[in-house]
KOLVEX-838001 format. One record per atom (N, C-alpha, C): residue number from 1; x, y, z. Coordinates in steps of 0.001 Angstrom, whole numbers, plus 500000, padded with zeros to 6 digits. Example, Ala and Ser with C-alpha at 12.3 -4.5 7.8 and 13.67 -1.06 7.14 Angstrom:
<recs>
REC,1,513190,494310,507800;
REC,1,512300,495500,507800;
REC,1,513200,496700,507800;
REC,2,512850,497750,507080;
REC,2,513670,498940,507140;
REC,2,512900,500030,507870;
</recs>
This chain:
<recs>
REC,1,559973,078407,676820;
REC,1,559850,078266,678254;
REC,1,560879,077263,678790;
REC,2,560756,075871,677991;
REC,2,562080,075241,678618;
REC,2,563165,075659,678251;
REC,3,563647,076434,677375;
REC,3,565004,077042,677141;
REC,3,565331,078026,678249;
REC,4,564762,078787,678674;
REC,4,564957,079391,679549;
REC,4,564873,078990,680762;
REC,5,564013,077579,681288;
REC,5,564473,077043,682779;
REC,5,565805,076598,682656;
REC,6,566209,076215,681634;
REC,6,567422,075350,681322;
REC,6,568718,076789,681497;
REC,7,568234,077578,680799;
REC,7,569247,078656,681181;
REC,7,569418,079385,682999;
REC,8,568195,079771,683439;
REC,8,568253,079739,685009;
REC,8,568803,078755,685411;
REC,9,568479,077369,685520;
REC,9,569484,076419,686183;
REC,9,570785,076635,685658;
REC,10,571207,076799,684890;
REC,10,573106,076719,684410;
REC,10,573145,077733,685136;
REC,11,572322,079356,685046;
REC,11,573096,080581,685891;
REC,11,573647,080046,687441;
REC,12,572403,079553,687999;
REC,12,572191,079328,689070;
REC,12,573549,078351,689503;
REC,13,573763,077228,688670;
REC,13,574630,076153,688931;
REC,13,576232,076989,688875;
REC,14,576505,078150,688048;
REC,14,577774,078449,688039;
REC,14,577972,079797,689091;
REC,15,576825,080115,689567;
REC,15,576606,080747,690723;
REC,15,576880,080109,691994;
REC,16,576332,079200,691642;
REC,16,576607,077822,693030;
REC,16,577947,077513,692798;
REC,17,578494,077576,691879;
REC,17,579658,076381,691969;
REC,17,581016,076899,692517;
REC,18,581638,078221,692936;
REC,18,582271,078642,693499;
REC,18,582027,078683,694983;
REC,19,581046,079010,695767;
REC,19,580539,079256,696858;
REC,19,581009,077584,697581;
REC,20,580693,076342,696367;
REC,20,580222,075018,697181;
REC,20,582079,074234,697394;
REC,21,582743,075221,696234;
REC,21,583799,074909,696083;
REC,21,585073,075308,696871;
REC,22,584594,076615,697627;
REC,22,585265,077449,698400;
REC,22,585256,076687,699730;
REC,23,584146,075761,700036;
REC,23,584297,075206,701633;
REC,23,585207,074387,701412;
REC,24,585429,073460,700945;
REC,24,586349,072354,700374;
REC,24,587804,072745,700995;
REC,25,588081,071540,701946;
REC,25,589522,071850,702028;
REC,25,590381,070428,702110;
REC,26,591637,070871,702139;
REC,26,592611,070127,701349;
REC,26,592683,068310,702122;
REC,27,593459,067920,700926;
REC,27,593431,066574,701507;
REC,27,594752,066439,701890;
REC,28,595628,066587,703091;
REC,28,596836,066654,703541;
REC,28,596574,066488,704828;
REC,29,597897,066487,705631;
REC,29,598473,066032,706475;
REC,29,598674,067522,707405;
REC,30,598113,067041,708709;
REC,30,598652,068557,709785;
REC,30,599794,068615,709377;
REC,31,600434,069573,709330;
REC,31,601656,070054,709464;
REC,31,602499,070335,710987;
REC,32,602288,070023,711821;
REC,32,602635,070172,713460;
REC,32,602226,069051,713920;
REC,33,602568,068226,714293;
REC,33,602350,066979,715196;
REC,33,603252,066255,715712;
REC,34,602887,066796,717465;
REC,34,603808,065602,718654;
REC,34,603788,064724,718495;
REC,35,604777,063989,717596;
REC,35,604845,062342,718128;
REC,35,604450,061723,719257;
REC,36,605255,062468,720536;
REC,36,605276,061942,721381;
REC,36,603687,062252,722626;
REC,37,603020,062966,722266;
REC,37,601701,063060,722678;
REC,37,601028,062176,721559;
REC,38,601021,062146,720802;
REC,38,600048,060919,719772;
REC,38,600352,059459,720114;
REC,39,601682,059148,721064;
REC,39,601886,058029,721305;
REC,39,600542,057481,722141;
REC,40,600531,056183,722449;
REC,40,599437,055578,723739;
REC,40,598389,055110,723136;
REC,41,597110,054939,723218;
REC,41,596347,054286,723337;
REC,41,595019,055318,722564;
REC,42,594108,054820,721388;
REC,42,593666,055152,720335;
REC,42,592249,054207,720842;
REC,43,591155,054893,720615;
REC,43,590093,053653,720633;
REC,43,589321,054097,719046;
REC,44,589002,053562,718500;
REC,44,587888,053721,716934;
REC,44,587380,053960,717171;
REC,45,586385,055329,716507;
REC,45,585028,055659,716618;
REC,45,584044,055277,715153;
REC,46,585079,055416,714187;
REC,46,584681,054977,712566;
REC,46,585582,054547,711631;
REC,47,585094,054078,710856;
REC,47,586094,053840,709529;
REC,47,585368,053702,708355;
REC,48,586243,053678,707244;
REC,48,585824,053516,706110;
REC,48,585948,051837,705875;
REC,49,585348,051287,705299;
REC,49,585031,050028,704695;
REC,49,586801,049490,704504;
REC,50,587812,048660,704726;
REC,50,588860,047840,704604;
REC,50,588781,046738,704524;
REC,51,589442,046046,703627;
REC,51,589795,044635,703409;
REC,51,590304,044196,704715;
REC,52,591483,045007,705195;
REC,52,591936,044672,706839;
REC,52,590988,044348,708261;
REC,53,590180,044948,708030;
REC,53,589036,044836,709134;
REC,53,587657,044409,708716;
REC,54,587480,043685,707714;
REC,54,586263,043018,707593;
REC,54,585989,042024,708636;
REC,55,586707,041076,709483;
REC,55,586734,040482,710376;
REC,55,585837,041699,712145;
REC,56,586649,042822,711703;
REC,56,586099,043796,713280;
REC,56,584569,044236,713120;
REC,57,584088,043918,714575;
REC,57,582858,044299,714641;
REC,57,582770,045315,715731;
REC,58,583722,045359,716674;
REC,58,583980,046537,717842;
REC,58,585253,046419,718578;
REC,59,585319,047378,719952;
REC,59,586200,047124,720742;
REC,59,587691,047407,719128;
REC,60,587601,048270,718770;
REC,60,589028,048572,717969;
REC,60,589441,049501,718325;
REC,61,591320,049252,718702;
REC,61,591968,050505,719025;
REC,61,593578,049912,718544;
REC,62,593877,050920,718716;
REC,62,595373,051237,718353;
REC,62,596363,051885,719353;
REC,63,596858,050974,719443;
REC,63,598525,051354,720453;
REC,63,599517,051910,719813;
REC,64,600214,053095,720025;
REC,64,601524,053277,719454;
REC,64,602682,053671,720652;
REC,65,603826,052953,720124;
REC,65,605238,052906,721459;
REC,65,606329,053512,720488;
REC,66,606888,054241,721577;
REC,66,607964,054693,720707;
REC,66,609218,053516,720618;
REC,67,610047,053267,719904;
REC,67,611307,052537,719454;
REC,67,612082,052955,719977;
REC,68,613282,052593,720115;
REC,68,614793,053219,720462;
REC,68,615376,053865,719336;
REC,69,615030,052741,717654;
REC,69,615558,053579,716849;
REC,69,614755,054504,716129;
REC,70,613875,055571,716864;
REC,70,613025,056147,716440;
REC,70,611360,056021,715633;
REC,71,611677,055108,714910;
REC,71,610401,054422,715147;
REC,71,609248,054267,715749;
REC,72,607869,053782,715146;
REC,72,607071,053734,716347;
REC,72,606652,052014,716058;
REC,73,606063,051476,716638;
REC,73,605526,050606,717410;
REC,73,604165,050295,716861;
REC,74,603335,049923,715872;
REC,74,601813,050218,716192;
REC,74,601393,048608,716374;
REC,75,600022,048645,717445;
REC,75,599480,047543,717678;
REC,75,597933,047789,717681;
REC,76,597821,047177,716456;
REC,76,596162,047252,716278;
REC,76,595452,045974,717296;
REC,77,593868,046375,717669;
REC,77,593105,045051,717704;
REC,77,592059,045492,717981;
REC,78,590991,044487,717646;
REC,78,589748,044412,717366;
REC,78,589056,043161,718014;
REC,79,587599,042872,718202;
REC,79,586878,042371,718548;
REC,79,586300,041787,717363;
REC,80,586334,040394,716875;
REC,80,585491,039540,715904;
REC,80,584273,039435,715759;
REC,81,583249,038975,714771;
REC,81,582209,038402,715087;
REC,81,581875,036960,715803;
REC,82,583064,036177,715910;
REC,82,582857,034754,717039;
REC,82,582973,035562,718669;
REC,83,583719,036969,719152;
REC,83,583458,036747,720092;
REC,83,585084,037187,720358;
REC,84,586089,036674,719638;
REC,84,587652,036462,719483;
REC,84,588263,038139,719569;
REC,85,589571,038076,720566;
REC,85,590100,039198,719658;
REC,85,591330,039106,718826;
REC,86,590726,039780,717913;
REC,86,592141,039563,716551;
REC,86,593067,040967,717032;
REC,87,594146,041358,717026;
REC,87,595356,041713,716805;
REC,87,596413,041584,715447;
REC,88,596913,042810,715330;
REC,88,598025,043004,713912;
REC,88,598883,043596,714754;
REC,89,600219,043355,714308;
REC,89,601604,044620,714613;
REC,89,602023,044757,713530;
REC,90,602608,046322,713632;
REC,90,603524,047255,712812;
REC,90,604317,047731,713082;
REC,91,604685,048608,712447;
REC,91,606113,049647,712595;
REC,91,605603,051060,711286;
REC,92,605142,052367,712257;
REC,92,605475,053556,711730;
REC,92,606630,054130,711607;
REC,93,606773,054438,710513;
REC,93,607803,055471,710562;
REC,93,607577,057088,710561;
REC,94,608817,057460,710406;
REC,94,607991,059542,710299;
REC,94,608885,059497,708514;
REC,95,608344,061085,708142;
REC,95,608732,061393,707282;
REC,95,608762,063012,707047;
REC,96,609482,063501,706153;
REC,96,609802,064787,706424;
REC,96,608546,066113,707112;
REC,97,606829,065341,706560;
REC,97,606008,066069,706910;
REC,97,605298,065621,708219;
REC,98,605358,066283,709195;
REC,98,605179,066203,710219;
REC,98,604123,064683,710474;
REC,99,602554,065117,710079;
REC,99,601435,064530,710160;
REC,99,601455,063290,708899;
REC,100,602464,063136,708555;
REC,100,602403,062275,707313;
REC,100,603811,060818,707752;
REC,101,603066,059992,708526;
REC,101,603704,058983,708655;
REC,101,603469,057854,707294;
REC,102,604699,056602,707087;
REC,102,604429,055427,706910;
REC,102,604381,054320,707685;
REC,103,603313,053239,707317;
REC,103,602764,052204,708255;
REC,103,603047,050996,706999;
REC,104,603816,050044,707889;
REC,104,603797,048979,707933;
REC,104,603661,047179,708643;
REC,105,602762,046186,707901;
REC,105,602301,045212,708500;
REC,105,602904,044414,708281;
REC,106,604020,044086,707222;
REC,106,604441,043475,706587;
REC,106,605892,043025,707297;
REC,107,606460,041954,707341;
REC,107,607535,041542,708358;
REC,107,608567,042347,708268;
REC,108,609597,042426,709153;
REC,108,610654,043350,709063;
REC,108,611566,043264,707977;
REC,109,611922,041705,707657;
REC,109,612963,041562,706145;
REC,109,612219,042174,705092;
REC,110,610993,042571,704730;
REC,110,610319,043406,703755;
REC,110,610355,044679,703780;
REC,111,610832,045486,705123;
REC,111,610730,046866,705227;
REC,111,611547,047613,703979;
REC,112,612503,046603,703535;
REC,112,613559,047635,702002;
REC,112,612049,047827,700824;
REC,113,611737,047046,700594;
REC,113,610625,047265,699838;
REC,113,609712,048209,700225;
REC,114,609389,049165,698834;
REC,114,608724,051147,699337;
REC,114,607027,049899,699198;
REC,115,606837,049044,698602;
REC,115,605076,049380,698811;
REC,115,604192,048392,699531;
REC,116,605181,048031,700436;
REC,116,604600,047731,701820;
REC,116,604504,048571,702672;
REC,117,604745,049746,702576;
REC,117,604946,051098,703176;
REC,117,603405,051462,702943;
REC,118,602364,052048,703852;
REC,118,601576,052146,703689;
REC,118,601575,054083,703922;
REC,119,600411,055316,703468;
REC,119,600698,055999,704066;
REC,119,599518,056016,705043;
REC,120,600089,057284,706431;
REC,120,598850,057475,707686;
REC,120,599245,058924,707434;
REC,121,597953,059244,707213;
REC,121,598291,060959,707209;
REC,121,597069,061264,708379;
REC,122,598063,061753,709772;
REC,122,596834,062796,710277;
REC,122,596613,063804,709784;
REC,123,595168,063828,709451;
REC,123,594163,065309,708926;
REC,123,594174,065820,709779;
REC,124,593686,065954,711102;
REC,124,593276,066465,711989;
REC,124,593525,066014,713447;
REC,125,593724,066668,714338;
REC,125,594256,066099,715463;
REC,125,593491,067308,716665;
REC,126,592980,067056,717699;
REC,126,592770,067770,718629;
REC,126,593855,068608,719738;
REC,127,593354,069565,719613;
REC,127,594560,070184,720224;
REC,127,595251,069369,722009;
REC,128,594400,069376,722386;
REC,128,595007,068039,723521;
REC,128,594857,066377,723228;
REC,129,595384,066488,721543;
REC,129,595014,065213,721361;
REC,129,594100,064153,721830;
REC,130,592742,064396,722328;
REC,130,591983,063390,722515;
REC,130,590939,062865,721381;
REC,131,591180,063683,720305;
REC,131,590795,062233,719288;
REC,131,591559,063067,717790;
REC,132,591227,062214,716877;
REC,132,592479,062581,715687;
REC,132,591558,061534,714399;
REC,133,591758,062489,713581;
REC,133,591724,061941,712060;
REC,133,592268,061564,711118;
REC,134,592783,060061,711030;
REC,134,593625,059551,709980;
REC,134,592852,059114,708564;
REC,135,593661,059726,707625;
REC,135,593059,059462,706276;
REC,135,594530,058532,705354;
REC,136,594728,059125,704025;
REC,136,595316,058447,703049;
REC,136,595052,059557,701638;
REC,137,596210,059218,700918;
REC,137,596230,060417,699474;
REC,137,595203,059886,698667;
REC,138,595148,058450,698296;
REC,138,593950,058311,697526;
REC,138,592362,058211,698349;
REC,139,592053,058695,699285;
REC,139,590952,058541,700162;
REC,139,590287,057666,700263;
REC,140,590855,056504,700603;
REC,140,590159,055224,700367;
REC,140,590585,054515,701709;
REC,141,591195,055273,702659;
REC,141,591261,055328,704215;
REC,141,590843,056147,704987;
REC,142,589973,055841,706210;
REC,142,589826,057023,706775;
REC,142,589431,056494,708136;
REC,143,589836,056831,709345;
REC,143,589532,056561,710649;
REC,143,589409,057970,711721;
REC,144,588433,057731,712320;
REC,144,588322,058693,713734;
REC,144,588017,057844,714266;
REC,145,589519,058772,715452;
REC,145,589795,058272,716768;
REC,145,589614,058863,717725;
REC,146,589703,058241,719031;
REC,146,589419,059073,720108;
REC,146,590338,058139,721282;
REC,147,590684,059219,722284;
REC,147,591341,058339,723676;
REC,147,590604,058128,724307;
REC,148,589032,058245,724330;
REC,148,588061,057597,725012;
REC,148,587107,056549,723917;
REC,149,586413,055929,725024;
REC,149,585966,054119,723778;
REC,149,584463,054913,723276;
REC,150,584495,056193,723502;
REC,150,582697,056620,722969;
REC,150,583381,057968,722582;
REC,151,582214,059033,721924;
REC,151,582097,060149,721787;
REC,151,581482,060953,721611;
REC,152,581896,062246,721889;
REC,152,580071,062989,721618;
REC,152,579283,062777,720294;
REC,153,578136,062770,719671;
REC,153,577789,062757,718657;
REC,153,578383,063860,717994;
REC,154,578325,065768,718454;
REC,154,578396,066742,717876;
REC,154,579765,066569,717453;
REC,155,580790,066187,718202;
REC,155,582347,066004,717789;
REC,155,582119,065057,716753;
REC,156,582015,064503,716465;
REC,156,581720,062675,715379;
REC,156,581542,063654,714242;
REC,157,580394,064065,714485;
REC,157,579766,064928,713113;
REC,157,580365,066317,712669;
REC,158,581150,066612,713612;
REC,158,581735,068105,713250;
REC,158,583083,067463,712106;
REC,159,583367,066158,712536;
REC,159,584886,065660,712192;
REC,159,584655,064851,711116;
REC,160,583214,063956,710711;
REC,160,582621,063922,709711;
REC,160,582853,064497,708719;
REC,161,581642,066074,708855;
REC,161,581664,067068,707844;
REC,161,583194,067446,707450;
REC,162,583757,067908,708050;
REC,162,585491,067813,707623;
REC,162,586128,067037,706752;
REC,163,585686,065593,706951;
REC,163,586475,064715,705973;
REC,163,585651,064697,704895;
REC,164,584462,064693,704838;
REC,164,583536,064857,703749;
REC,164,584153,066003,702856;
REC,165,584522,067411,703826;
REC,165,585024,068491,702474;
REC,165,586065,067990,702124;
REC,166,586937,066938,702501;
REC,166,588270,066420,701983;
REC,166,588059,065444,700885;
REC,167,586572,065629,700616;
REC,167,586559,064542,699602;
REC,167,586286,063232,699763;
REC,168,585954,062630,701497;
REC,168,586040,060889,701704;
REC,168,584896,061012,701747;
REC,169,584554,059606,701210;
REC,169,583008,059177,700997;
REC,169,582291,059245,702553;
REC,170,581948,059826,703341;
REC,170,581904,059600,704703;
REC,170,580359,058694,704679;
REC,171,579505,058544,703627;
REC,171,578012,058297,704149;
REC,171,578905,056663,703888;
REC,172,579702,056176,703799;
REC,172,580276,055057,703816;
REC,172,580888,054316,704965;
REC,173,581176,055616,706144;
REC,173,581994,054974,707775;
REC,173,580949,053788,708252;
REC,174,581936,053281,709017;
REC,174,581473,052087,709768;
REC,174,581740,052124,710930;
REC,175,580820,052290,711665;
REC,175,580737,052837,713395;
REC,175,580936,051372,713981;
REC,176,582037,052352,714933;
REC,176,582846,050937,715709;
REC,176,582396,050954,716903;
REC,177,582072,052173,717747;
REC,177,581828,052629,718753;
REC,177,580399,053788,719062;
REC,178,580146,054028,720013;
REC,178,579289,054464,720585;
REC,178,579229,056299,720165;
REC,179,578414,056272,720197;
REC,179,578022,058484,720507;
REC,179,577477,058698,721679;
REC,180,577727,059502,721994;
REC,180,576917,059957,723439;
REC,180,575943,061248,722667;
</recs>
């Protein structure tokens, strides 16, 4: 009798295991993305757990300006737990894949050096860009954004489940902002 529950569960499990494997999609970078509509003003809706933002408790967003020498501009900031707001600057760059920028925090005489180079890969981006999903190759980054400071719950969770099939720990985000 237990040999044979033991055999139904394995059928069952290699029955399952194509079906659970087929939703799963990739961990990459849009392939199409306006720079110049992604420029402006970013507010956080989540993140994954960072050494960088253990200090943020809300009020986080992200500025990006374009450069003269192509370049972008990024200006993070956040709201503390005293009350304070903290601020970082960077400099994105592009790279041959559209949605697959590098980010750096690190001063400009360091830019020759590749691993201060951080990567930002948008996953996902809304078609009128009003909110966007930045991850990372080893998935140990992950942010949704939005151009408004709240969002619907159903959008949150639709964009959730998404990064979840990409593999990011999502029961791990850290809500920066509001759901409606």
């Amino acid at each position: 009798m237990r040999a044979s529950r033991t055999l139904v569960l394995a059928w069952m499990a290699m029955l399952a295991w194509p079906a659970a494997h087929a939703q799963s999609l990739a961990n990459a970078p849009v392939q199409q993305l306006d720079l110049k509509r992604y420029l402006g003003q970013w507010h956080e809706i989540a993140h994954l757990p960072m050494f960088f933002q253990r200090q943020c408790v809300d009020n986080i967003s992200a500025a990006y300006r374009a450069l003269p020498d192509g370049q972008v501009s990024v200006h993070n900031a956040c709201r503390t737990r005293d009350g304070e707001m903290d601020a970082s600057d960077g400099v994105a760059r592009t790279t041959p894949v559209a949605g697959a920028l590098k980010v750096r925090f690190a001063p400009s005489w360091l830019a020759w050096v590749p691993w201060v180079w951080a990567d930002y890969w948008v996953l996902d981006v809304d078609p009128e860009y009003r909110w966007a999903v930045v991850g990372s190759p080893s998935r140990n980054y992950l942010w949704v954004l939005s151009r408004d400071a709240h969002m619907q719950r159903s959008q949150f969770e639709a964009l959730r489940h998404r990064a979840q099939l990409r593999g990011y720990a999502t029961e791990r985000l850290v809500m920066s902002a509001p759901l409606d």
